[in-house]
C-alpha positions in Angstrom: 0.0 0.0 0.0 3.1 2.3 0.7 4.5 1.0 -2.3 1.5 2.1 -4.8 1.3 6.0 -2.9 4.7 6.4 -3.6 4.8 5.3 -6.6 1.4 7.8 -7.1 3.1 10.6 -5.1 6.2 10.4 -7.9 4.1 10.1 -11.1 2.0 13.2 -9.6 5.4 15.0 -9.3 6.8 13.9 -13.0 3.4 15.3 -14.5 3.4 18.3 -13.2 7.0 19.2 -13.5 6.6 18.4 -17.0 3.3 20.5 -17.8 5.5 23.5 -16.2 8.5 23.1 -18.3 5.8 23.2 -21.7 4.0 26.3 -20.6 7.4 28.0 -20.0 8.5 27.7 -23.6 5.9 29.6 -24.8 6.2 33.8 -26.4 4.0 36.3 -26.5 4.1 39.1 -28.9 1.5 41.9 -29.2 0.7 43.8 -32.8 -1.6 45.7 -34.5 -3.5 43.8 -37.6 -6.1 45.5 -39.6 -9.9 44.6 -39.6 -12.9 46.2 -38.2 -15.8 43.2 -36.7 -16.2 40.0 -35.2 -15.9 38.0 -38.9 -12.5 39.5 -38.5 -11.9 38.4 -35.5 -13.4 34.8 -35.7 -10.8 34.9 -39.4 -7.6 36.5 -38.3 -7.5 33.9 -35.4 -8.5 31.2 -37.3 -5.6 31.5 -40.0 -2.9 32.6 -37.4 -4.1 29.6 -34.8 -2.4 26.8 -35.0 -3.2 23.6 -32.5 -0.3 23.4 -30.0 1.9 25.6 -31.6 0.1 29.6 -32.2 -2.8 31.0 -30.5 -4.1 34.2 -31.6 -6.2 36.2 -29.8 -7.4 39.9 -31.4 -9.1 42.7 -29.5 -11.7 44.7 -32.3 -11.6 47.7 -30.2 -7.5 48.0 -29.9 -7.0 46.5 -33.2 -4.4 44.8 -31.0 -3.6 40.8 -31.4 -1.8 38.6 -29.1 0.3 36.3 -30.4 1.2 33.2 -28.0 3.2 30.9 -29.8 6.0 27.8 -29.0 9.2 29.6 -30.6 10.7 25.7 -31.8 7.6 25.5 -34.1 6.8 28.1 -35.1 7.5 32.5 -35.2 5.7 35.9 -35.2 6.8 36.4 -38.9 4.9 32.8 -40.1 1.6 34.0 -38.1 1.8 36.9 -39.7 1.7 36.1 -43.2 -0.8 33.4 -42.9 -2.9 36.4 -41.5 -2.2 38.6 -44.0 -2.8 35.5 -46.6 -6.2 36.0 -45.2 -6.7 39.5 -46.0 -5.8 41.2 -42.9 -2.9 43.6 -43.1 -0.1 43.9 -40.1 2.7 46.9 -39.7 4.8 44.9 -41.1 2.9 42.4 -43.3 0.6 43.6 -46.0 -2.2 41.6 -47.3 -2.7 40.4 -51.0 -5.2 42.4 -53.0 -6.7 39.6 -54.0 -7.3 38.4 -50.8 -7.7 41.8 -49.0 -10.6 41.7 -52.0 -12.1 38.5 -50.9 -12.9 39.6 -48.0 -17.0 40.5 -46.8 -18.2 43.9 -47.0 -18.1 44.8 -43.4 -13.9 43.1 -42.8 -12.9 45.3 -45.9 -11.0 48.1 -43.5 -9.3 51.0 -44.6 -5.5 50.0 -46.0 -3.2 52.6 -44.8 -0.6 53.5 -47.6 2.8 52.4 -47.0 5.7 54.1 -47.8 8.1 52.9 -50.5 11.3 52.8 -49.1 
């Protein structure tokens, strides 16, 4: 009976050490990506998301997305352009015009002019 609770005890210890160590590898990055409703919403984290490797989650107020992803699968640059595949421009990433076209009526936001460096 001592046996089996420590052997419990230990396997208790094991599983929760290791759920730690795979939340810890884990970054968050915050930027601004382009759309006005909840469609954009439900989209732009839907295309960024990726199970167990990107979450996306984007505020419609803010504009603001937060980007929680694990760094060995995946980065900020790769979320981004599936994003902007979707038709949702970032600072740094700018949608296609065809898909920026695809898009519904009320996720069809006002594209800010970039500079041409």
């Amino acid at each position: 009976m001592k046996t089996i609770h420590k052997i419990l005890v230990a396997l208790v210890i094991m599983l929760s050490v290791t759920v730690s160590a795979q939340s810890t590898n884990k970054v968050t990055k915050t930027v601004k990506i382009y759309g006005n409703c909840g469609m954009c919403k439900k989209n732009i984290e839907t295309a960024g998301g990726q199970k167990n490797v990107a979450k996306v989650q984007w505020d419609t107020e803010t504009k603001m997305a937060t980007l929680v992803f694990n760094p060995a699968k995946t980065n900020q640059e790769e979320i981004l352009k599936r994003i902007a595949a979707a038709g949702y421009d970032s600072d740094n990433h700018k949608a296609p015009d065809a898909a920026y076209d695809g898009l519904h009526g009320c996720c069809q936001y006002d594209r800010v002019a970039k500079k041409q460096e």
